[in-house]
C-alpha positions as CSV (number, residue, x, y, z in Angstrom):
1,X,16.5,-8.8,-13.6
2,X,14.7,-5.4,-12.6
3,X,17.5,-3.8,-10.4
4,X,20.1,-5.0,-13.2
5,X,17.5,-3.4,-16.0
6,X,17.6,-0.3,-13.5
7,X,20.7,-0.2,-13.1
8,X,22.1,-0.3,-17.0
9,X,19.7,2.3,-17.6
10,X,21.2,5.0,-15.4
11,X,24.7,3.7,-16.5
12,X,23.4,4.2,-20.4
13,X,21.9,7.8,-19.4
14,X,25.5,9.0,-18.0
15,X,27.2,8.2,-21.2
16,X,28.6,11.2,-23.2
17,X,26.1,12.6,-25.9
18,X,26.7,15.0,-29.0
19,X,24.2,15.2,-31.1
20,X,22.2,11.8,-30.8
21,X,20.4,10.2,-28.0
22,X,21.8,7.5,-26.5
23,X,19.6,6.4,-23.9
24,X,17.8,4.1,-26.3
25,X,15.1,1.3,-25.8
26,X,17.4,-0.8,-28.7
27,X,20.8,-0.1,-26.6
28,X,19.3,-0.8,-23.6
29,X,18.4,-4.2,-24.4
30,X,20.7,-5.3,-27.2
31,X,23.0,-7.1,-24.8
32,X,20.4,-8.6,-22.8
33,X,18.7,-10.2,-26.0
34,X,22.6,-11.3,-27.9
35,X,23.3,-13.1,-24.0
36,X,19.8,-14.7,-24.0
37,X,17.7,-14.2,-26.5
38,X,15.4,-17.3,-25.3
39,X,14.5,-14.7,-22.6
40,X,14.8,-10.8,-23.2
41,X,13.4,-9.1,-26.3
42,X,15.4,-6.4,-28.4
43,X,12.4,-3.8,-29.7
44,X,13.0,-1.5,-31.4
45,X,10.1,0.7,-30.2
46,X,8.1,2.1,-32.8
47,X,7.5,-1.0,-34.9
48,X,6.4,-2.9,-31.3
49,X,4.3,-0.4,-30.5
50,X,2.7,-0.1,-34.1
51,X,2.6,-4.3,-34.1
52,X,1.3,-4.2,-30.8
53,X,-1.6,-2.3,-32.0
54,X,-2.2,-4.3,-35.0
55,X,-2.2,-7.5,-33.1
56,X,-5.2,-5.9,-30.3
57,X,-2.2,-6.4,-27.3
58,X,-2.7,-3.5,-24.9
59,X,0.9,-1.6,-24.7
60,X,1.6,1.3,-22.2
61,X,4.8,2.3,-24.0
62,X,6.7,4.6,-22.8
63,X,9.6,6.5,-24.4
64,X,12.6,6.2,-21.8
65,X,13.8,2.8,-21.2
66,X,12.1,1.5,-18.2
67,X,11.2,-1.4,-16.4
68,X,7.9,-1.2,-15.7
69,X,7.6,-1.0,-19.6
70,X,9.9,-4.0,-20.6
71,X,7.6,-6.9,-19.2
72,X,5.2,-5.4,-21.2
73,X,7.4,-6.2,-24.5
74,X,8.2,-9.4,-22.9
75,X,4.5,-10.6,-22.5
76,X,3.8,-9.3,-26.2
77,X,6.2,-11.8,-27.7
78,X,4.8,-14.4,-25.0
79,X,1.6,-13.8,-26.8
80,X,2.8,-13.8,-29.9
81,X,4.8,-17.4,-29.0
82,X,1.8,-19.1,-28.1
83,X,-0.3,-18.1,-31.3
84,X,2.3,-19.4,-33.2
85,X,3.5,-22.3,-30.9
86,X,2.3,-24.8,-34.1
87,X,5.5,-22.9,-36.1
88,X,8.3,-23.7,-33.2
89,X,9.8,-20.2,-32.7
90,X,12.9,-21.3,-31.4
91,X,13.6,-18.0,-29.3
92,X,12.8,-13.9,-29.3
93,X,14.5,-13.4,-32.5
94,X,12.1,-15.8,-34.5
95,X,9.3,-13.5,-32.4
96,X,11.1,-10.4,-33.2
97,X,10.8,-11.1,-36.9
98,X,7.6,-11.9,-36.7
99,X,6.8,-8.6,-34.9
100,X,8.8,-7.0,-37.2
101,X,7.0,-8.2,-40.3
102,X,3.4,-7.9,-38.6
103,X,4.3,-4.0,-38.9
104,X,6.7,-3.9,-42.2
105,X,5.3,-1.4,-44.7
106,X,7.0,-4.4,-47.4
107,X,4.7,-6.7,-46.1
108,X,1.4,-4.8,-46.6
């Protein structure tokens, strides 16, 4: 999973760029989460690192998509999965809405 993480990355980073960035933590792992999202996380960075914060989880975030950063999203929803293991989260995107709501300014 690392070498093929790696390896998208430096493929993402050679696309053509105008005016936006490309190289992206959510385009980087969109297609990893829609394929399986019982296994890979889509973050969108801010909001995880923000939630991550809130929640007390330790999170060495780091702005260019990476590998030795991803695990660290990965072991945040684990976390999050087993404090609410009595709710079922079926997969990452019932963790990534949770995530996402632990942050949410509409949720204050």
């Amino acid at each position: 999973m690392e070498r093929n993480f790696d390896r998208f990355v430096d493929v993402v980073d050679q696309l053509p760029r105008e005016q936006t960035r490309v190289l992206t933590w959510p385009l980087v792992t969109v297609f990893g989460f829609i394929a399986t999202p019982q296994k890979n996380m889509f973050p969108e960075p801010q909001v995880t690192k923000l939630a991550a914060e809130r929640y007390g989880f330790p999170f060495p975030y780091q702005p260019r998509p990476n590998w030795e950063t991803y695990p660290h999203y990965l072991e945040f929803a684990q976390q999050v999965a087993g404090d609410l293991a009595d709710l079922r989260p079926l997969d990452m995107i019932d963790l990534r809405s949770f995530i996402w709501l632990t942050r949410s300014a509409e949720y204050e």
